[in-house]
N, C-alpha and C positions, 0 to 999 in steps of 0.2 A: 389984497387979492381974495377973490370969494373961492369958495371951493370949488365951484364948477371949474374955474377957471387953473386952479392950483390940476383937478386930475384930468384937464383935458377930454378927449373922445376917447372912447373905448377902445384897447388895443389889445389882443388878447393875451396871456402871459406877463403884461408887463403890471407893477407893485410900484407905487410911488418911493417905496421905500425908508416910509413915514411907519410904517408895521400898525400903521391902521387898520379898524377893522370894518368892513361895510357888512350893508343886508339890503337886499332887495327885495321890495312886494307891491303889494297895489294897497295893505293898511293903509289909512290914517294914523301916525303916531305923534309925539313930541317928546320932545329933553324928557328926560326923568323917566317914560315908560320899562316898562321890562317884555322881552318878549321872552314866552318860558314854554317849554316841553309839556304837550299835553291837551294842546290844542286844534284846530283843524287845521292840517296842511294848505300852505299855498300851492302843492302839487298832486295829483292823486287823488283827484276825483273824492275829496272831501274827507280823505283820511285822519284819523288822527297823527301827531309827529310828535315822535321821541325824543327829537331832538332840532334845535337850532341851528339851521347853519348860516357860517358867513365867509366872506372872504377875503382876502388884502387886495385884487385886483376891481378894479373900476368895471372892466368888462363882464368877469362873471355877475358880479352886483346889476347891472344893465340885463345881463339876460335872467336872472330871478326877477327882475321889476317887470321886465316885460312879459315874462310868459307865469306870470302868478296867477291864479284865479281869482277871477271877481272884477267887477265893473270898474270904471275908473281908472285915473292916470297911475302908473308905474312910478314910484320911489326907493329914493337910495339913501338909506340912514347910518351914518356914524355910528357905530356899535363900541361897547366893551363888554365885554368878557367876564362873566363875573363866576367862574370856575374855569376847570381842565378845558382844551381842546384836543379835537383829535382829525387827523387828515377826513376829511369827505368819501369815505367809501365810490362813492357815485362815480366820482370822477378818478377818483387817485389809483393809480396799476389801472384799475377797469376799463379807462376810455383812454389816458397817458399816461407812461411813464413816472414815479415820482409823485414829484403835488406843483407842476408847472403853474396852475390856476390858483395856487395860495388859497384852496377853499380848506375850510374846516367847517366842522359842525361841534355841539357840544349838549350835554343831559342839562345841563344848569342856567339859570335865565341870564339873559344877555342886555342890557340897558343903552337905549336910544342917549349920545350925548351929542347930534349934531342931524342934521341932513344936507347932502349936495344936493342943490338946485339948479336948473338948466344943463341939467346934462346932455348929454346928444345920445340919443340912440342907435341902435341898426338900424339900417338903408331897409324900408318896404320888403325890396326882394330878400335880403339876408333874413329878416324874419320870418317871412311868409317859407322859405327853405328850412327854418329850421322848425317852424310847425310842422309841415310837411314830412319832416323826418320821423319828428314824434308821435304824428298821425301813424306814421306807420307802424313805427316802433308797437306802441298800440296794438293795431290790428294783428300783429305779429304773435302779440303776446310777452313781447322782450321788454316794456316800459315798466320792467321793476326796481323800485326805489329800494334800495338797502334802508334803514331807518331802526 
């Protein structure tokens, strides 16, 4: 069974419950890379990022690939953990409840040991909505990343 087909379409909350860990972006990586604290954010308009995040769900994975900056198709990589993690600020009490999204971030480099391929993404419209949001967020002034 290939991985695509092991975590299925994206659903959101639900954990294979493999306690895997993904990441989502638009890099190019392979086996063996580290992705480390300290380098330009896939979010934030070219910030620098304190930290790594990833997450045990397929669908947050899915929406960091898709909404990461930079040209080129969206990827989802098998990550380990190669220090502490700690809940995602972004999401965790701020947006729900708890850590429903199984996202964490961490200060310590995180090493590529797979990629799921053919993943399925969100429907045109569920994207284009969730741009939309963030556009506004944006304009708001509320699209602050904790980091």
């Amino acid at each position: 069974m290939t991985e695509a087909e092991a975590w299925g379409e994206p659903e959101p909350f639900k954990a294979d419950g493999s306690g895997r860990l993904l990441h989502g972006t638009k890099a190019f990586l392979t086996v063996g890379d580290l992705l480390e604290p300290g380098r330009r954010s896939n979010f934030g308009g070219g910030r620098v990022a304190n930290h790594i995040y990833v997450t045990e769900t397929l669908d947050a994975a899915t929406w960091g690939a898709e909404l990461a900056m930079g040209e080129g198709c969206g990827r989802i990589y098998i990550v380990e953990a190669l220090g502490a993690l700690e809940d995602d600020l972004n999401v965790t009490d701020k947006k729900f409840p708890g850590n429903p999204t199984r996202s964490y971030r961490t200060r310590e480099p995180v090493k590529v040991i797979g990629e799921i391929v053919n993943w399925k993404g969100h429907s045109p419209t569920t994207l284009q909505a969730m741009r939309d949001g963030l556009a506004e967020l944006n304009r708001q002034g509320a699209a602050v990343i904790d980091d």
